[in-house]
N, C-alpha and C positions, 0 to 999 in steps of 0.2 A: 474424827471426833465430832467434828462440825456437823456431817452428815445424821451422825447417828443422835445428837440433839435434837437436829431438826424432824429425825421420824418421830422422835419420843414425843416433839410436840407435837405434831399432825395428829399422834393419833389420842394424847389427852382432850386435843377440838374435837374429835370426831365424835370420843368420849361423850364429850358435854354438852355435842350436838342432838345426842337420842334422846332430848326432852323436848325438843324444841319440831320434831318431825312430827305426824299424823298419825292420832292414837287408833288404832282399831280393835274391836272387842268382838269375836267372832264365834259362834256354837256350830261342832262339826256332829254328825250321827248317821249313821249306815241309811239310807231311802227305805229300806226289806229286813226285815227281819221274819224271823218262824217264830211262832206261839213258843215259850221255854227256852230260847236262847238267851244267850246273855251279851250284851254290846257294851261299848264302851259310848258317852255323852262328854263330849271339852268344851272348857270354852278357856279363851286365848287371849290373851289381849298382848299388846308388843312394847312394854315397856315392866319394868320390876318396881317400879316405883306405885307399886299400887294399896290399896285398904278396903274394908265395906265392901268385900264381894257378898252380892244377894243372889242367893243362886233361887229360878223360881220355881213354886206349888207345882213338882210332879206327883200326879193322879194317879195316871194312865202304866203306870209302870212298878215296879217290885225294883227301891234301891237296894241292891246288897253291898253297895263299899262308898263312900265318898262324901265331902267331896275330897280327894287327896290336890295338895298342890307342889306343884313341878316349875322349876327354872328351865331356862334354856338361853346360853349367852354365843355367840361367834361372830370373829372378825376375818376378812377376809382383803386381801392385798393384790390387785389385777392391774396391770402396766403401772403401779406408780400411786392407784389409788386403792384409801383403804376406807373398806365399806363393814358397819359393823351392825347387828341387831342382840335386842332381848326381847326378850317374851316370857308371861308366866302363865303357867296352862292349870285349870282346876278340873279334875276328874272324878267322874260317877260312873260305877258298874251297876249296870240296870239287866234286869232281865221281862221280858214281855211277858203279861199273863191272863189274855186276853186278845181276838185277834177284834180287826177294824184298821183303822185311818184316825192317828192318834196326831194331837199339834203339842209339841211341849215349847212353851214361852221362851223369849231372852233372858239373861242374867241382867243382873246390874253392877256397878263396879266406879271406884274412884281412883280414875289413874291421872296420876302429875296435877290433882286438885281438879283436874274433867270426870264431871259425871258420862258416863258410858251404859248405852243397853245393846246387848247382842242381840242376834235376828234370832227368829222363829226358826226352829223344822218342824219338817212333817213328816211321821214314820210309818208305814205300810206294815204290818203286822200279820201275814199267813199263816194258816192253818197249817198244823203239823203232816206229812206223812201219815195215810191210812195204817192205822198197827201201827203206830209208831209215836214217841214223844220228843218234843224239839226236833232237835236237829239232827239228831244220833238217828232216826230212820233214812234220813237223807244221806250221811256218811255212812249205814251201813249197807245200802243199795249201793252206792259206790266201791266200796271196798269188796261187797262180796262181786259183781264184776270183775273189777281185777283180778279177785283170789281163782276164779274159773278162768278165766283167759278168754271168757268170751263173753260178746256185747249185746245184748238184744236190741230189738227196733225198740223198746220203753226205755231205753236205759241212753239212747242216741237217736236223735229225729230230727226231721227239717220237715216244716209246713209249710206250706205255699195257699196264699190267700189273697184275692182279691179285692178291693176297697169296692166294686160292683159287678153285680153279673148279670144285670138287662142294662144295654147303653144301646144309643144308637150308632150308625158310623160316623166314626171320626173320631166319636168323644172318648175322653183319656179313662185309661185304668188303671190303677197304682195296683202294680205285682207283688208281692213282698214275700221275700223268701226267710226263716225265721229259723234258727237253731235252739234246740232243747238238749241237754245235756247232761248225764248224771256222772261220768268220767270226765277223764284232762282231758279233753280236746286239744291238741296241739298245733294241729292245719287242717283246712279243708281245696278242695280244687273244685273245682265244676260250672262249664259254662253256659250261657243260654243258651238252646240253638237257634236256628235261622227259621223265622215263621213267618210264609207268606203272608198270611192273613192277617199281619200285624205290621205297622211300624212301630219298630221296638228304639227304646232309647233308656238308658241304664243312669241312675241319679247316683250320682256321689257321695259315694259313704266314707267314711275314717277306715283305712287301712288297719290302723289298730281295734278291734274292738275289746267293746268295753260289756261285761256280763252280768247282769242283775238277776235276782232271783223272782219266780213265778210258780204260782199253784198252779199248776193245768192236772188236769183229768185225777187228782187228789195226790199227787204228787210235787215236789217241792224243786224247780229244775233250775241252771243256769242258763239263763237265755241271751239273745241277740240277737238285734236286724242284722243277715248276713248279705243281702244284698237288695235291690227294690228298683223297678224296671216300671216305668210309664207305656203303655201300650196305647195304641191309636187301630182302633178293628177297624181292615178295608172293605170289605163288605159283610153283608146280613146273615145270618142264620146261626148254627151252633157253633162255634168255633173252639176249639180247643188247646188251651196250653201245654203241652207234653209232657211228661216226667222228665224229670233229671237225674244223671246216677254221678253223686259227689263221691269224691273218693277221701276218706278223714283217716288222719295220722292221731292214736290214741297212745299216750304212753300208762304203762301197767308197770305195777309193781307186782315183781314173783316170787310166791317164797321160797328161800333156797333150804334144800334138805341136806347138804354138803356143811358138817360141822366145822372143817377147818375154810371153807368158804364164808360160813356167816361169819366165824369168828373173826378175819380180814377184807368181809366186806361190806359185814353189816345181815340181818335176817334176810334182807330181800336184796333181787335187782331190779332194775329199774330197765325195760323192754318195751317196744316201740311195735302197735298191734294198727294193720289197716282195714276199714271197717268202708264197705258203699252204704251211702244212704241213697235212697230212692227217693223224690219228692212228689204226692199225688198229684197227679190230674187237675186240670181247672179251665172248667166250662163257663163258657161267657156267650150268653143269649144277644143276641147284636139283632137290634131292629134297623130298618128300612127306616131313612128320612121321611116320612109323612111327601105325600102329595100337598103341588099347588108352590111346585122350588119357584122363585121367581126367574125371571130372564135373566137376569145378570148374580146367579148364585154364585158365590166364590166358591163353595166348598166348604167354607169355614164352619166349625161346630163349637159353640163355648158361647163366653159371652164378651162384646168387643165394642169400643167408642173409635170416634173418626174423626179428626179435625185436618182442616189445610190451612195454606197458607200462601200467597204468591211474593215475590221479588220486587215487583211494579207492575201497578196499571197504564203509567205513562210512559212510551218506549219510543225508539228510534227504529227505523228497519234497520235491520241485520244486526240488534242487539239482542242479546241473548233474555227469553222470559226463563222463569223454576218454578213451578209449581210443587211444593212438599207437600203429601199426604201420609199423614201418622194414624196407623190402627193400631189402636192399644185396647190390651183385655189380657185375655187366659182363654187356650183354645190352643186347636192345632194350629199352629201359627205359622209354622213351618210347608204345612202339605196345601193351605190354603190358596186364591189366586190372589195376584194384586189386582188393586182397583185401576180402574184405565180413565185419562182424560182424554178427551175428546177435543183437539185443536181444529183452529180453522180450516179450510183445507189445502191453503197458500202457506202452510207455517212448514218450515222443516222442522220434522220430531225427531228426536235423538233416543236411543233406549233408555230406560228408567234407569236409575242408579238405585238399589235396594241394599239398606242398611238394617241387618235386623239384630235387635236389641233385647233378647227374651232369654232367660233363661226355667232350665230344666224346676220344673216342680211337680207335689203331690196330686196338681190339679189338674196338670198338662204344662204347654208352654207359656210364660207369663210373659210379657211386658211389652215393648212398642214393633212396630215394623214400621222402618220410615220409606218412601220410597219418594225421589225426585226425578221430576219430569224435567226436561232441558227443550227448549221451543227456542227458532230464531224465527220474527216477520220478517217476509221479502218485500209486501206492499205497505205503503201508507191504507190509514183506513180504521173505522170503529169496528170493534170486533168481538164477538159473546164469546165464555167459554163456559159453556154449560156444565151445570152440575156434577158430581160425583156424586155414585150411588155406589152402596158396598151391599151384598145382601149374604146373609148368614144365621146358621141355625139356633137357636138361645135356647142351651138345653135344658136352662131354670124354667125358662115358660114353655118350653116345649109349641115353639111355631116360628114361624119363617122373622126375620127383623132388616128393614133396608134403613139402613145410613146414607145420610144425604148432604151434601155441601153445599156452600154456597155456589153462585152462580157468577164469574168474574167478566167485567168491559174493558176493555182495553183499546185504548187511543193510541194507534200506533202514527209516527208523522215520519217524513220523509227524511231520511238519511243519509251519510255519505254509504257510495257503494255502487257495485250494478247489482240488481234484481235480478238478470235472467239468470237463474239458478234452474238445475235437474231436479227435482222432487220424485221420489218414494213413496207411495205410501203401502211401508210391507205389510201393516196390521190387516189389511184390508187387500192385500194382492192385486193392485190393482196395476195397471202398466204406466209404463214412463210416460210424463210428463214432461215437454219444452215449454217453457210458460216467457211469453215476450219475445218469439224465436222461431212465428210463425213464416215471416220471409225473409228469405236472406238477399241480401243484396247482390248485385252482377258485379263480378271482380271488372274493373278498366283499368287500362295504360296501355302502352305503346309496348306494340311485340317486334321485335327483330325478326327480320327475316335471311338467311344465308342461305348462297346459291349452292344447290346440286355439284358436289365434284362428276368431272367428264368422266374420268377412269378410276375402276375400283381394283386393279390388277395393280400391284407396289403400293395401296395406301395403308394406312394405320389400319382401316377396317379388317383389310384382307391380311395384314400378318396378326390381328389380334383372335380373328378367325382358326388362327393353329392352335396360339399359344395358350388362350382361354379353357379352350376342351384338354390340352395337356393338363394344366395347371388342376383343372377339376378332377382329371383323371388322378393324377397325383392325390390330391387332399382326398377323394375318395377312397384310394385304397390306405391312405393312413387311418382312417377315419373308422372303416370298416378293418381291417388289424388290430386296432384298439380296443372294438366292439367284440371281435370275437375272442381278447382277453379276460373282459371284463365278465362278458358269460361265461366262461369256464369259471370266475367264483362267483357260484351260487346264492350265497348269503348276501355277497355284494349288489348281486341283480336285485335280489329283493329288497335291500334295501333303498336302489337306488329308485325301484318300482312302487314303493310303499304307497307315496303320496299320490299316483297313478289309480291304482289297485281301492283306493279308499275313494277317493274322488270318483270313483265310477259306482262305486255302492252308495255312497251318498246321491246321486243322482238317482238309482233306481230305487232309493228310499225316497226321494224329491216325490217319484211317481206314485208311490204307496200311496203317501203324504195326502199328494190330489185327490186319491181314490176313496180316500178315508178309512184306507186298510189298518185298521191301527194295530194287529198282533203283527203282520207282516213288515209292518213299515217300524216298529220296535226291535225284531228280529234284527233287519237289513242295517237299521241304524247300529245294532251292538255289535254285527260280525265288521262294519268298518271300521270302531272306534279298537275294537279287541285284534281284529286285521292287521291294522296297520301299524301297531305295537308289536306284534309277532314280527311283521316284516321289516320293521325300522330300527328293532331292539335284536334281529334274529333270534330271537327266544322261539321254540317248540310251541306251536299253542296249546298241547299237553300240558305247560310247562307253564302256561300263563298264569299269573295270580296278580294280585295290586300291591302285594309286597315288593312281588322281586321285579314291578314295572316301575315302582317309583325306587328302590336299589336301582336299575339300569338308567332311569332317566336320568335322576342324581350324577350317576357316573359321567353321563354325557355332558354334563355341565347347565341341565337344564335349572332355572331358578326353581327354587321354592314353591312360589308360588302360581308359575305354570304347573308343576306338577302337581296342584292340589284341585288348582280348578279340573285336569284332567280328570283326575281321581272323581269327584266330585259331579262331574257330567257322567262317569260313568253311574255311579250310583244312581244320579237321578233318573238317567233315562232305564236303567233296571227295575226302578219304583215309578215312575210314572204312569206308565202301564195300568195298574190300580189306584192310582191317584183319582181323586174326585174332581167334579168340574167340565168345563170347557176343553172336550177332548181333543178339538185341532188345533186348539189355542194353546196347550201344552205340547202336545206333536209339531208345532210349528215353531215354538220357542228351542224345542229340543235338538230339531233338526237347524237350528242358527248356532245353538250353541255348539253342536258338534263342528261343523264347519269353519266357525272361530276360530275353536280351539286345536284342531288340528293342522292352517293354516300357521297360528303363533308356534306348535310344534314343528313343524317342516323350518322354522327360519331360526329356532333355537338350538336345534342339537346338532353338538357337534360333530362333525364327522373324522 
């Protein structure tokens, strides 16, 4: 009984708490309407305690009912609490009689002694169907579809349209693929395909869409963004976007001419009709970057700002310097080079660390790329690190733009440590370096000397003389037994050869590399990285694909994110190829990265 008191008064507070919460006063109305329809206009406010509704001066429209007013009260009860609302809603039936871009004003309204004005809408107003009035042309183009059982291309359509069709290379194009519809569309399928001539990247839409209505070619349609693809063209001339053949699930109603059928099923049934739409063609004029690239062009196309930033000027040797440089803009940001600083040439340089921060938009890719530099001094000593220069295309002003840094000093003083360190420098190939390590000192101390035994016939020498070539002979033939096990499986061999087989294509990619053969030294770089998946995975190379390489890697217990940078190197060095820019300087990144990354493979998977 206790219990049941205590709900009765929970829920009398909660009662007397709906005056005391935030009143809202809201006007809902369709965005589209057609010329001759008739819609429904609310407006809401959340509480019943109201008077002095002022509904305002509509013009623009033909009232035929209202305003009528409507309650609405519920409570509801979830682990223990209970949450209740009201609301009183006042309604007008309007019909449109005239088309345009119409604004009907807020109400006004006195709820719990608050004065209250609702928002504005705005209502879009189309022109009826040609031959037709209201909306009855548009449901009778639907209807007589379904009563034929077949669909026309006016009656179902996808257009495909570009946001440009003169760009230069690199610069973004917004794809957009568009559904028109006079039947239920129920599903559609269809995917991009694979276009050399493009780096293609696909923008996130809502799975659910959502359908408004549209005049196109005098006709009154359901439409929808069905999908919208940023494109980045790799080189110049006419390029073309393909058709697409979607394949759509339309459901129809049939009329049934079986009397005892309609009479238990209804006049019609309800049938499921599949219908390809085709999407045209779409040409895009891609010019040539103008002449007069500067020396140090990234590649990059858009528009982009640069700032740095270092750790300290004042250092110790063998402490670590960071130099961060951030380019931030809208541009291919992704296909772009980084900027490169230029250290002393005593400094160990470590690889950049690149964090990029951009996401997918209408414009291209937006927002930062951070990349940091890692520098240790080995010397004491004043030391310049000259500027940073980024250069890139500005396709608003249409001419070349260099970014420029400052220029950093750097007091390095004398540390704990030794200096003589091996130096590198791979940006620049240039050979090792012993720095501090020009002579080495004469090893001294006292040698022993022990005398000559007289006779070799009975000493250790002479029985170890047997036993030595036994012992070898032995481990040999076990050694060669085992060898000739282990070749009889096949699969086994190769995979035990993978990293053998790859390291030797990589090497005569090394040579490409030199030559500046860059199709060849792309080729050589792909058949080791896709090689040695075949032979490490014994997957078919039939058989290869990136799905069932990272399935197999997975299985092997390889992390995560080993297998992503695989993945990931693979792509890049497929699109590099066409990449803009510094062509060895991409060949020479690509050809480290494979090497990396298939070393971390050799020590991760299990066998």
């Amino acid at each position: 009984m206790k219990k049941v008191l205590l709900f009765l008064i929970t829920i009398i507070i909660t009662l007397n708490s709906w005056a005391d919460g935030n009143r809202t006063f809201t006007t809902m109305a369709p965005d589209v309407v057609v010329n001759g329809d008739q819609f429904r206009l609310t407006f809401t406010v959340n509480t019943q305690k109201v008077k002095e509704f002022r509904a305002p001066n509509i013009t623009d429209f033909d009232v035929l009912m209202g305003p009528t007013r409507s309650t609405q009260s519920s409570t509801q009860i979830i682990n223990g609490k209970v949450s209740s609302s009201q609301s009183v809603t006042f309604t007008y039936i309007l019909m449109a009689n005239k088309e345009g871009t119409f604004t009907i004003p807020g109400a006004s309204i006195l709820a719990d002694g608050e004065s209250l004005t609702s928002n504005s809408v705005t209502i879009k107003v189309l022109p009826p169907d040609k031959g037709s009035s209201g909306n009855g042309g548009q449901a009778a183009a639907a209807s007589s579809a379904a009563a034929s059982g077949k669909i026309s291309s006016s009656d179902l359509f996808i257009t495909a349209t570009a946001s440009k069709t003169n760009v230069y290379e690199q610069e973004a194009v917004l794809l957009t693929y568009k559904v028109y519809t006079l039947v239920d569309l129920r599903s559609l399928r269809g995917d991009m395909p694979d276009m050399k001539d493009f780096h293609t990247q696909e923008i996130d839409l809502p799975r659910q869409k959502q359908f408004t209505l549209e005049h196109y070619h005098g006709r009154n349609y359901n439409t929808t963004v069905w999908s919208q693809y940023v494109l980045f063209p790799q080189r110049s001339g006419k390029l073309e976007v393909p058709s697409i053949t979607f394949e759509g699930e339309v459901a129809q109603h049939i009329e049934s001419i079986d009397p005892f059928d309609a009479f238990f099923n209804g006049t019609s049934a309800l049938s499921t009709v599949r219908k390809n739409i085709v999407t045209p063609k779409v040409v895009i004029n891609v010019k040539e970057l103008p002449d007069g690239k500067p020396a140090n062009f990234s590649g990059g196309v858009g528009s982009f700002t640069m700032s740095s930033s270092i750790s300290g000027q004042n250092v110790k040797t063998n402490d670590a310097v960071t130099i961060k440089l951030v380019v931030s803009g809208t541009g291919n940001m992704k296909l772009m080079d980084v900027p490169e600083v230029k250290f002393p040439q005593d400094f160990e340089v470590y690889d950049p660390k690149i964090d990029n921060k951009f996401n997918l938009t209408r414009e291209g890719l937006s927002g930062s790329k951070v990349i940091e530099y890692l520098a240790i001094p080995r010397h004491a000593g004043d030391f310049t690190i000259p500027p940073v220069e980024f250069s890139y295309f500005d396709v608003k002003a249409n001419t070349y733009k260099t970014l420029k840094t400052d220029a950093y000093t750097l007091k390095v003083e004398k540390g704990e440590g030794n200096a003589e360190q091996v130096i590198a420098d791979f940006t620049n190939k240039e050979d090792l370096k012993i720095l501090a390590s020009d002579i080495r000192y004469i090893k001294i101390g006292k040698t022993d000397l022990k005398k000559k035994q007289d006779f070799f016939f009975g000493s250790m020498s002479y029985w170890l003389g047997y036993i030595i070539p036994l012992l070898i002979f032995v481990v040999t033939m076990l050694i060669y037994r085992k060898q000739v096990a282990e070749n009889a499986n096949v699969a086994k061999v190769r995979t035990k050869k993978a990293n053998k087989v790859a390291v030797k294509r990589l090497k005569y990619a090394g040579k490409l590399l030199a030559a500046n053969k860059r199709d060849e030294f792309y080729d050589e770089l792909l058949k080791a990285l896709w090689g040695y998946t075949s032979d490490k995975l014994s997957i078919p190379v039939a058989e290869l694909s990136k799905d069932n390489i990272e399935e197999k890697l997975a299985s092997r217990q390889v992390s995560p994110e080993l297998i992503k940078e695989f993945v990931d190197i693979l792509n890049d060095a497929e699109f590099a190829r066409y990449a803009p820019g510094d062509a060895s300087a991409a060949m020479d990144k690509e050809y480290q990265a494979a090497m990396d990354v298939i070393s971390k493979m050799e020590n991760s998977i299990k066998r």
